[in-house]
N, C-alpha and C positions, 0 to 999 in steps of 0.2 A: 614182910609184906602183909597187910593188911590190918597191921597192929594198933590204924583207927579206929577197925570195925567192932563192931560186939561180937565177940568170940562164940557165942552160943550160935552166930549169924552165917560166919566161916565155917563152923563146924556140920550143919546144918546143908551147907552148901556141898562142901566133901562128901557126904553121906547121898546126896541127890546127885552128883554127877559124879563118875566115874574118872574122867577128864580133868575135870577140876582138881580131883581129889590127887591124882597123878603127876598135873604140873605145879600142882602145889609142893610136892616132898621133894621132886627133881627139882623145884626154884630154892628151895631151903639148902639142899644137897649142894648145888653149884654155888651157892651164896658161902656157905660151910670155904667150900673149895675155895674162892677166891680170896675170903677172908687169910687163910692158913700162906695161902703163896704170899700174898699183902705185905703178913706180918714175918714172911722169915722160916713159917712152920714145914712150908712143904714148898721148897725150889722148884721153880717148872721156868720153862723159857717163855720169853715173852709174848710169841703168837702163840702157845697156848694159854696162856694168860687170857690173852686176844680173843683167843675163839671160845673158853669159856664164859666171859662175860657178854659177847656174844648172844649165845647159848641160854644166859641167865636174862637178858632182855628180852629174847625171841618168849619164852617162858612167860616171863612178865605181861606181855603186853597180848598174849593168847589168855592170860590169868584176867587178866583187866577188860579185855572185851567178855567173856566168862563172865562178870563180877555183872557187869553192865545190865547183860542182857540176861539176866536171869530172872525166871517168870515166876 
């Protein structure tokens, strides 16, 4: 996630909010997650599947209003 922005821009961002900085490593950490069940690395059953990705939208889209409205 954000891997269009200027990295100096995100980093910046994490450093001024707290929030940000937070659903930032929990959207990377669930993404990690989902990635590993995907491919095989770590079995989980499918609603939790479900409710991690879930999880990793709700993240997103609190990250993306964050991104928005930042002054």
């Amino acid at each position: 996630m954000f891997e269009n922005q200027n990295a100096d821009d995100v980093q910046a961002m994490m450093a001024r909010s707290d929030e940000f900085r937070r659903l930032y490593q929990h959207h990377r950490e669930l993404d990690r997650q989902v990635e590993e069940a995907e491919h095989g690395l770590n079995p989980i059953d499918d609603m939790t599947l479900h409710t991690l990705k879930k999880e990793k939208l709700r993240a997103k889209d609190r990250l993306t209003f964050l991104w928005e409205h930042r002054a």
